[in-house]
SETORKE-411280 format. One record per atom (N, C-alpha, C, CB): x, y, z; atom name; residue in one letter; residue number from 0. Coordinates in Angstrom, 3 decimals, always signed. Glycine has a CB too. Layout:
          x          y          z   atome   residu   num
          X          Y          Z      CA        A   NUM
...
This chain:
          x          y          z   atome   residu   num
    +12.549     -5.837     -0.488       N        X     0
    +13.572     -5.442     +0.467      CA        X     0
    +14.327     -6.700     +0.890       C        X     0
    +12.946     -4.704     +1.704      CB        X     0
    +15.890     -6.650     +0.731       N        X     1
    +16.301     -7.814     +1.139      CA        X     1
    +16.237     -8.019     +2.458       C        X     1
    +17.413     -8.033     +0.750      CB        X     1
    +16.199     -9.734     +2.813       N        X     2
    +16.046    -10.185     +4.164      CA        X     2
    +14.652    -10.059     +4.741       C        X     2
    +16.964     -9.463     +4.999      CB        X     2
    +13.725     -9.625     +4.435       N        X     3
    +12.495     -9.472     +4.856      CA        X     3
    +11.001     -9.948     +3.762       C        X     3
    +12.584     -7.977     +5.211      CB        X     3
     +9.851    -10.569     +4.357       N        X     4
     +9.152    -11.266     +3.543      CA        X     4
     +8.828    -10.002     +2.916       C        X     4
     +8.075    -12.245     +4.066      CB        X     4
     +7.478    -10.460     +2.255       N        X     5
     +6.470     -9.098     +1.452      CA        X     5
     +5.902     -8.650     +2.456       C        X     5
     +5.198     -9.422     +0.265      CB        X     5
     +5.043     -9.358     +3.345       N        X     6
     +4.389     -8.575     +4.481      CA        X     6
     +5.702     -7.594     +5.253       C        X     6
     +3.604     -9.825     +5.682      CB        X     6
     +6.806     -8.172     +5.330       N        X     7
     +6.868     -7.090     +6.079      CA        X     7
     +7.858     -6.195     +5.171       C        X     7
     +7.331     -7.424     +7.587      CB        X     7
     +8.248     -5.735     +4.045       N        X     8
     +8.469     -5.038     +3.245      CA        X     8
     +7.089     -4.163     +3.133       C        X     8
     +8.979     -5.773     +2.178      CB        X     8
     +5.941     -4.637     +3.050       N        X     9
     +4.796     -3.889     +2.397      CA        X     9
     +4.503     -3.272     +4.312       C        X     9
     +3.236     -5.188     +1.274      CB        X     9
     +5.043     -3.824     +5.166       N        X    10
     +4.581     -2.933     +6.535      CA        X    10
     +5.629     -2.070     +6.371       C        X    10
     +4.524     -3.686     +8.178      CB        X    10
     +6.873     -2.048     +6.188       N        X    11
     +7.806     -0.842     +5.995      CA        X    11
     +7.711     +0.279     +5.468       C        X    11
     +8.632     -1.060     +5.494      CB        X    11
     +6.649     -0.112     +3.962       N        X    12
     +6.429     +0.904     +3.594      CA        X    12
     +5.278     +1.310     +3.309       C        X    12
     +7.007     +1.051     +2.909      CB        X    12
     +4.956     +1.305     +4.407       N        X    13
     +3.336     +2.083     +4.788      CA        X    13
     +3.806     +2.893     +5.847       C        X    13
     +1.861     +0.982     +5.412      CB        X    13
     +4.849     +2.508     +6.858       N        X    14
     +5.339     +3.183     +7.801      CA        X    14
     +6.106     +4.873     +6.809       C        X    14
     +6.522     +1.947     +8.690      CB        X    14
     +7.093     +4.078     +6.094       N        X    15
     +7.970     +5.076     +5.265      CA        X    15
     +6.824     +6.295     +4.670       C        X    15
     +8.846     +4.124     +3.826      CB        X    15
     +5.865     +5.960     +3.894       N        X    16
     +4.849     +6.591     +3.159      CA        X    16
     +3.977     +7.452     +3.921       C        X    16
     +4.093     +5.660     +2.519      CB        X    16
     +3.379     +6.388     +4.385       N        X    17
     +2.212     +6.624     +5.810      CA        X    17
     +2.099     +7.169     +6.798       C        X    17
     +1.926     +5.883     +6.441      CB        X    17
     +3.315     +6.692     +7.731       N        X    18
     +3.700     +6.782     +8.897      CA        X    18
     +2.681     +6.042     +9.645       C        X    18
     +3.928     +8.095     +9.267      CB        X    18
     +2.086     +4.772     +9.012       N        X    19
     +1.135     +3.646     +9.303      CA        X    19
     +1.892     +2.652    +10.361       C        X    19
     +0.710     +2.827     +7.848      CB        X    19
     +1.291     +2.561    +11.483       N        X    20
     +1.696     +1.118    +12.759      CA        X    20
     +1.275     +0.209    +12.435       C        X    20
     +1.206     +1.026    +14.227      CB        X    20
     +0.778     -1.074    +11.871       N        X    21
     -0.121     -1.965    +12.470      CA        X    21
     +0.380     -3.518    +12.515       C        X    21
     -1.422     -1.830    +11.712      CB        X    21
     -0.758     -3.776    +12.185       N        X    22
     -0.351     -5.735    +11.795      CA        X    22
     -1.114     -5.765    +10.604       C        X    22
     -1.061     -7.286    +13.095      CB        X    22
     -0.844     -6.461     +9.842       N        X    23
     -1.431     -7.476     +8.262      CA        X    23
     -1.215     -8.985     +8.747       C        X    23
     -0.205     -7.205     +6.460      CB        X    23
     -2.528     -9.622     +7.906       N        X    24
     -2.099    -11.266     +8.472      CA        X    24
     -1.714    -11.792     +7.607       C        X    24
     -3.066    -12.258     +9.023      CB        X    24
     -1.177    -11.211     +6.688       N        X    25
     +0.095    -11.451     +5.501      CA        X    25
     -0.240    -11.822     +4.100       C        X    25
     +1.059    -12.655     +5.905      CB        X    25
     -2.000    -11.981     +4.336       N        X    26
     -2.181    -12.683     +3.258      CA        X    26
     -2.541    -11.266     +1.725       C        X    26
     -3.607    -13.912     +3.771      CB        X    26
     -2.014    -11.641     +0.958       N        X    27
     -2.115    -10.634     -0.059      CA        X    27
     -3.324    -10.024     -0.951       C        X    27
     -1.356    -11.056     -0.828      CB        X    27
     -3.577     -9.517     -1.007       N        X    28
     -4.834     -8.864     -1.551      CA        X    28
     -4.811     -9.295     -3.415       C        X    28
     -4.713     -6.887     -1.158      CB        X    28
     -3.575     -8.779     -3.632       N        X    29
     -3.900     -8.710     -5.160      CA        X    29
     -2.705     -8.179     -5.406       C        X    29
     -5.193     -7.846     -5.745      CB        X    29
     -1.984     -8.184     -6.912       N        X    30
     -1.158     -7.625     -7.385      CA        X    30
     -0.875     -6.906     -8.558       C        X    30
     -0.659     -8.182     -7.272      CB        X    30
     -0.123     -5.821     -8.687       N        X    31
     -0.726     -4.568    -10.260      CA        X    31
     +0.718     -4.338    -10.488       C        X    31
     -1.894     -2.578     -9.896      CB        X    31
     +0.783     -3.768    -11.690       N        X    32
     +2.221     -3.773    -12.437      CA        X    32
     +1.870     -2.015    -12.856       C        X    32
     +2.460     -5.230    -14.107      CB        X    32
     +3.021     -1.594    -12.611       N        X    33
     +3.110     -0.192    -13.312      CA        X    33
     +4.230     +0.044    -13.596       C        X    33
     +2.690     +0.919    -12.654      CB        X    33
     +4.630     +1.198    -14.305       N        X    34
     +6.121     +1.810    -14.517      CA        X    34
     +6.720     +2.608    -13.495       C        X    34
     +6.182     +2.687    -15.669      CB        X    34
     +7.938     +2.881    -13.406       N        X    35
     +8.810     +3.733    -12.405      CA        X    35
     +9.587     +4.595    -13.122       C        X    35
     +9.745     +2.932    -11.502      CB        X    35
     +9.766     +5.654    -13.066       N        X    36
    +11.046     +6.240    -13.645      CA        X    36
    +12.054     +6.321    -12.828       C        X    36
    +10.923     +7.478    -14.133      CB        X    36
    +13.757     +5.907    -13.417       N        X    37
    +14.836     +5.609    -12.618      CA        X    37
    +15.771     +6.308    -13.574       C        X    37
    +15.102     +4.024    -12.250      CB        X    37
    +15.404     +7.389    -12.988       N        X    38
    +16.115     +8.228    -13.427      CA        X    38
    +16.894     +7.963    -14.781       C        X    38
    +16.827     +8.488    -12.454      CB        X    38
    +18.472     +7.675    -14.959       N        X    39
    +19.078     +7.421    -16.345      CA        X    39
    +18.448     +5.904    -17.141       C        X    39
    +20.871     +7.307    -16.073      CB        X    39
    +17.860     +5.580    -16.371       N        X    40
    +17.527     +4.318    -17.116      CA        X    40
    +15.905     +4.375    -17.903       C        X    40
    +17.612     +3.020    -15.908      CB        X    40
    +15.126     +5.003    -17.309       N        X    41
    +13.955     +5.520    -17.793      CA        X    41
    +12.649     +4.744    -17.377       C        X    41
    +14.089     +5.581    -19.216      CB        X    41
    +11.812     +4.546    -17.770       N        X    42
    +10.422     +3.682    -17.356      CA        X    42
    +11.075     +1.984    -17.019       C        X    42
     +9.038     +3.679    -19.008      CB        X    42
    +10.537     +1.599    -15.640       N        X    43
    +11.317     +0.733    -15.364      CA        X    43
     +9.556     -0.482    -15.093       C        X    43
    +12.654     +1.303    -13.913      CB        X    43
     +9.411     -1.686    -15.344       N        X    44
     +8.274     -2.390    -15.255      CA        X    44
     +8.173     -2.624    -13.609       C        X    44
     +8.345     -3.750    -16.207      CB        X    44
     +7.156     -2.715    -12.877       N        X    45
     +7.300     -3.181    -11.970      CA        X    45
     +6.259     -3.690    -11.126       C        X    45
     +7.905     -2.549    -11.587      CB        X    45
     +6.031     -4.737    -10.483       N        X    46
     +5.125     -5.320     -9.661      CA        X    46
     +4.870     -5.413     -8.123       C        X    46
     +5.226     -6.292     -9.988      CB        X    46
     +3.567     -4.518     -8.070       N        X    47
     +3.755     -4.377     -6.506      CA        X    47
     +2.472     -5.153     -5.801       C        X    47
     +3.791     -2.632     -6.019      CB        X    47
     +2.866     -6.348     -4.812       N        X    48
     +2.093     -6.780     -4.156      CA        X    48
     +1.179     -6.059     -2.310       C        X    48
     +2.887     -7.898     -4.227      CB        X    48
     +0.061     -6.049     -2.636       N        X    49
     -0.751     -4.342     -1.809      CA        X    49
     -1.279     -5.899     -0.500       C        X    49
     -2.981     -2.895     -3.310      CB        X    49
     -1.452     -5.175     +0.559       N        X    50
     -1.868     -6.376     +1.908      CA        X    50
     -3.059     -5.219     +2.750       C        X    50
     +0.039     -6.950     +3.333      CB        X    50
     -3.209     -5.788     +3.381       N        X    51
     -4.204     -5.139     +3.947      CA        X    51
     -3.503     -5.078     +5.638       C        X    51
     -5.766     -6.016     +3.656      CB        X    51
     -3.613     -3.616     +5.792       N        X    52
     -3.205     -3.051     +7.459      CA        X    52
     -4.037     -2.860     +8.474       C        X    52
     -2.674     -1.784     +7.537      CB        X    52
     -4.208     -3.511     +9.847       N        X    53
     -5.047     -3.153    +10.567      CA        X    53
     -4.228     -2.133    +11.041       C        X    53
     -5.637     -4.077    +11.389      CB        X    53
     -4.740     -0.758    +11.361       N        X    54
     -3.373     +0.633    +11.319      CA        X    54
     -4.253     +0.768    +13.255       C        X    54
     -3.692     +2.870     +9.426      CB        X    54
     -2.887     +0.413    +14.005       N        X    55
     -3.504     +0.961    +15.248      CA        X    55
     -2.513     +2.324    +15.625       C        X    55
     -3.524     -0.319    +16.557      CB        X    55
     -1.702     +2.899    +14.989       N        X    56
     -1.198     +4.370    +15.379      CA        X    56
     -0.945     +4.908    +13.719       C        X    56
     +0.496     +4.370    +16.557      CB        X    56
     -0.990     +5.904    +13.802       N        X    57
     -0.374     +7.020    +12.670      CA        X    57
     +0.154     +7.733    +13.301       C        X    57
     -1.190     +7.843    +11.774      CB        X    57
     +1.734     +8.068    +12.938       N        X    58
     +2.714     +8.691    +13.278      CA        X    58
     +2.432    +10.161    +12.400       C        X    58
     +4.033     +7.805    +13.003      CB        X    58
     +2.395    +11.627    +13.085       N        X    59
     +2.508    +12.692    +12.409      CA        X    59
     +4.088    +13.016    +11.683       C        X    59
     +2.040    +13.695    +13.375      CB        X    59
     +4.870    +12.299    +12.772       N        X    60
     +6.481    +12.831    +12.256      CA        X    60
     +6.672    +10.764    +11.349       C        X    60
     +8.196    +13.457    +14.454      CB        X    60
     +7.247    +10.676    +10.193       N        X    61
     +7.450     +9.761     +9.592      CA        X    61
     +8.357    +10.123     +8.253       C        X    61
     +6.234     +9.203     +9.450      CB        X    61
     +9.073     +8.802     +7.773       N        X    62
    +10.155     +9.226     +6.797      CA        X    62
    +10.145     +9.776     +5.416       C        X    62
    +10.803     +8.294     +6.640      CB        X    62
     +8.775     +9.882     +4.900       N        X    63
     +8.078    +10.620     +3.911      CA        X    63
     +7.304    +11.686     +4.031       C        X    63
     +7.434     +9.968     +3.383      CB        X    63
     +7.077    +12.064     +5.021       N        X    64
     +6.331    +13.038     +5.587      CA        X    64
     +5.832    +14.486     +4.403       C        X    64
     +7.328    +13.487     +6.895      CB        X    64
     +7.220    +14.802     +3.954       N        X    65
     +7.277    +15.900     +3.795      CA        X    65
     +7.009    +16.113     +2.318       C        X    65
     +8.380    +16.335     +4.325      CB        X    65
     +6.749    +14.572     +1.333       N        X    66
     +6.813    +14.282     +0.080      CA        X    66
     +5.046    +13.767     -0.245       C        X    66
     +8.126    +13.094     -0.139      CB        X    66
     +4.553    +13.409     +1.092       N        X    67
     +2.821    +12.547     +1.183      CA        X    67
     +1.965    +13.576     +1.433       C        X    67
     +2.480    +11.294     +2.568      CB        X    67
     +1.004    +13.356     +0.962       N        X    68
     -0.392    +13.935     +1.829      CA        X    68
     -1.090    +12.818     +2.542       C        X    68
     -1.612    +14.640     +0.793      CB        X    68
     -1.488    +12.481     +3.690       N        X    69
     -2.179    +10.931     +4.004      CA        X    69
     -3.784    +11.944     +3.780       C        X    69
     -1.721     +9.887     +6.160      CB        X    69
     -4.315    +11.258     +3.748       N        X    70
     -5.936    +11.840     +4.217      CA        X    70
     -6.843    +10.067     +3.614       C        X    70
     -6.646    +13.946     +2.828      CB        X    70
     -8.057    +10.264     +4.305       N        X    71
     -8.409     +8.502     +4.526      CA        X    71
     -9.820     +9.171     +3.346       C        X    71
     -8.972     +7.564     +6.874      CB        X    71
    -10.361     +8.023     +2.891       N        X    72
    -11.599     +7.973     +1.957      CA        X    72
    -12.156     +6.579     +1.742       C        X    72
    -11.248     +8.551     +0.553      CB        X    72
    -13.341     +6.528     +1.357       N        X    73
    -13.718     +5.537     +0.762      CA        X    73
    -12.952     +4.140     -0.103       C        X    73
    -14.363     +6.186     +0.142      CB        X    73
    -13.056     +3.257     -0.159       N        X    74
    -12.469     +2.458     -1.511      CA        X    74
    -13.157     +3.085     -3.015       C        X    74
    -12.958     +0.608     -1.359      CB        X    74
    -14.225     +3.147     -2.655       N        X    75
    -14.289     +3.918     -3.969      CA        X    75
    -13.793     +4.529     -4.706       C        X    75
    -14.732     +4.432     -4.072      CB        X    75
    -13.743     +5.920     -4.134       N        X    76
    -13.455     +6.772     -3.759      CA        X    76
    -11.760     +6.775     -4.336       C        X    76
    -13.921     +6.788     -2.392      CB        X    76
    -11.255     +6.143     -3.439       N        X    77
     -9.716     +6.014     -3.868      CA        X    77
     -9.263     +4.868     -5.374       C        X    77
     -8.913     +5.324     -2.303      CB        X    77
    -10.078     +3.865     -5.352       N        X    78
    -10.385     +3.382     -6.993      CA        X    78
    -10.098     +4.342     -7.944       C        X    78
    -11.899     +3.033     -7.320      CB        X    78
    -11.441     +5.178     -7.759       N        X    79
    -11.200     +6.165     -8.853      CA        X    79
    -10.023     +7.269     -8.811       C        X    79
    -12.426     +6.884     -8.975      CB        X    79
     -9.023     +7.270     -8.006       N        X    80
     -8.088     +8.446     -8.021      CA        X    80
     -6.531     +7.823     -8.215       C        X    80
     -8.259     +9.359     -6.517      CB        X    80
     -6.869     +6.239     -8.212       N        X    81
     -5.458     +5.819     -8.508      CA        X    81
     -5.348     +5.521    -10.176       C        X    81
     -5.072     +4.387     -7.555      CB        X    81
     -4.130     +5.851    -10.702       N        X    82
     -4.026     +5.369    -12.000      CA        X    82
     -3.726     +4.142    -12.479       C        X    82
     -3.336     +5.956    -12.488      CB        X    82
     -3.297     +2.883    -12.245       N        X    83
     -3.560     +1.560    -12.354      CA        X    83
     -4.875     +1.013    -12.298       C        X    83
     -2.920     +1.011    -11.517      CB        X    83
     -5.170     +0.706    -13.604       N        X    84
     -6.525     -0.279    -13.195      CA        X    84
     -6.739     -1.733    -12.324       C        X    84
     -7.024     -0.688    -14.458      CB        X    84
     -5.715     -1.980    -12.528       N        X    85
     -5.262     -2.988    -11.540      CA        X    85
     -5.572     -3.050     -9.693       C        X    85
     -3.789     -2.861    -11.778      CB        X    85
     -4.862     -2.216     -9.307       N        X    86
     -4.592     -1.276     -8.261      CA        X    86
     -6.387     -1.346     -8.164       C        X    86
     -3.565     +0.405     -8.691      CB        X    86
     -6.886     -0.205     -8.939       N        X    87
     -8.818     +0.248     -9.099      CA        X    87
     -9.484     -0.556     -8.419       C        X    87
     -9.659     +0.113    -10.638      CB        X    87
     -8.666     -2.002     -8.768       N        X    88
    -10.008     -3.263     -9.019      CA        X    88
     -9.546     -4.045     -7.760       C        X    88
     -9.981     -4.474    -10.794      CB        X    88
     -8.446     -3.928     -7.333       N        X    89
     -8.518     -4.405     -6.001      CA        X    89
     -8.568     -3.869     -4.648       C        X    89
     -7.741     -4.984     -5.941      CB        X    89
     -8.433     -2.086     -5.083       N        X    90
     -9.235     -1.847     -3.948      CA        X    90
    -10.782     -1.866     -3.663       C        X    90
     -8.906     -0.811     -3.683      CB        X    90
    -11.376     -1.438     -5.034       N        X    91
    -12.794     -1.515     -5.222      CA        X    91
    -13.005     -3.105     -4.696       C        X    91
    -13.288     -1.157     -6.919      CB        X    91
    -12.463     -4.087     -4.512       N        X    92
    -13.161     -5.836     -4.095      CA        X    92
    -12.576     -5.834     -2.284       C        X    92
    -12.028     -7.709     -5.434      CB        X    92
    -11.914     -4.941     -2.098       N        X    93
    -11.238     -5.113     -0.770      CA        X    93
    -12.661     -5.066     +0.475       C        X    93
     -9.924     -3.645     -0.563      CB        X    93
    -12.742     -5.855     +1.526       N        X    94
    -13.894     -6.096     +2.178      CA        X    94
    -13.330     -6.058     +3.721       C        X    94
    -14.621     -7.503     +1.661      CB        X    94
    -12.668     -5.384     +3.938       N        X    95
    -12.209     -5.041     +5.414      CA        X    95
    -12.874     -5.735     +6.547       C        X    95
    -12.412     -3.595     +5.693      CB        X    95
    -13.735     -6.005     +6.487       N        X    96
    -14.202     -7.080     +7.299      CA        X    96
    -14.001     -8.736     +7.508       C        X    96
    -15.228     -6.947     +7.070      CB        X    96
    -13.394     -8.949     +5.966       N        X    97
    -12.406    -10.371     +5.692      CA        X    97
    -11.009    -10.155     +5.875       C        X    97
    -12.483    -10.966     +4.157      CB        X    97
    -10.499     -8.851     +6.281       N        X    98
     -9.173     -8.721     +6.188      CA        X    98
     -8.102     -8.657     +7.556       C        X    98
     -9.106     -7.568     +5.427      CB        X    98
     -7.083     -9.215     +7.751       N        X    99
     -6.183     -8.876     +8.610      CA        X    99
     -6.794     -9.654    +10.266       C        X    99
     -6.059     -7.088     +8.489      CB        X    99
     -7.758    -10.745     +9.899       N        X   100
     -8.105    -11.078    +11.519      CA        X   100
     -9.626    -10.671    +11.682       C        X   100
     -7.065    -10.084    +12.728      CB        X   100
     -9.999     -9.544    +11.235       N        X   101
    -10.987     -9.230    +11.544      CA        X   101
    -12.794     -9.554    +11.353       C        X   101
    -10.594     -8.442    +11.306      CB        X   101
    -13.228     -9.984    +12.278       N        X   102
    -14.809    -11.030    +12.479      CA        X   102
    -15.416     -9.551    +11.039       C        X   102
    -16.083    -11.025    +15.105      CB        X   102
């Protein structure tokens, strides 16, 4: 997103998606490459850097709302349901207890 770092591009759109509040302490987790389809142009490469959110509100009304399902799970759990292996392997190492500030 122009004008804005990754942290706060990647807080925008957790809000947009999510309807996620929080803080990240910016530091990046990991990064995975997948395709996009764009419309006339077709499978587009792309790299998305993932941060970790301490989420202190969830908004019910938000700008994706109507396109998301949110519902919360395990890392596991969600490993196995994303299609990037990439993506898999860094949520499966994610340790929420090293993340975002938190003892």
């Amino acid at each position: 997103m122009d004008g804005r770092t990754p942290t706060e591009s990647a807080m925008q759109e957790a809000w947009e998606e999510a309807g996620v509040r929080g803080k990240s302490d910016g530091r990046c987790l990991g990064i995975y490459s997948f395709s996009k389809d764009a419309d006339d142009l077709g499978a587009l490469p792309c790299l998305a850097m993932v941060y970790a959110v301490d989420v202190e509100h969830l908004a019910d009304e938000f700008p994706e709302a109507g396109q998301r399902k949110r519902s919360w799970m395990s890392r596991k759990k969600a490993a196995r349901l994303v299609e990037e292996p990439e993506l898999a392997s860094i949520l499966r190492d994610f340790d929420p207890r090293t993340a975002t500030g938190n003892p």
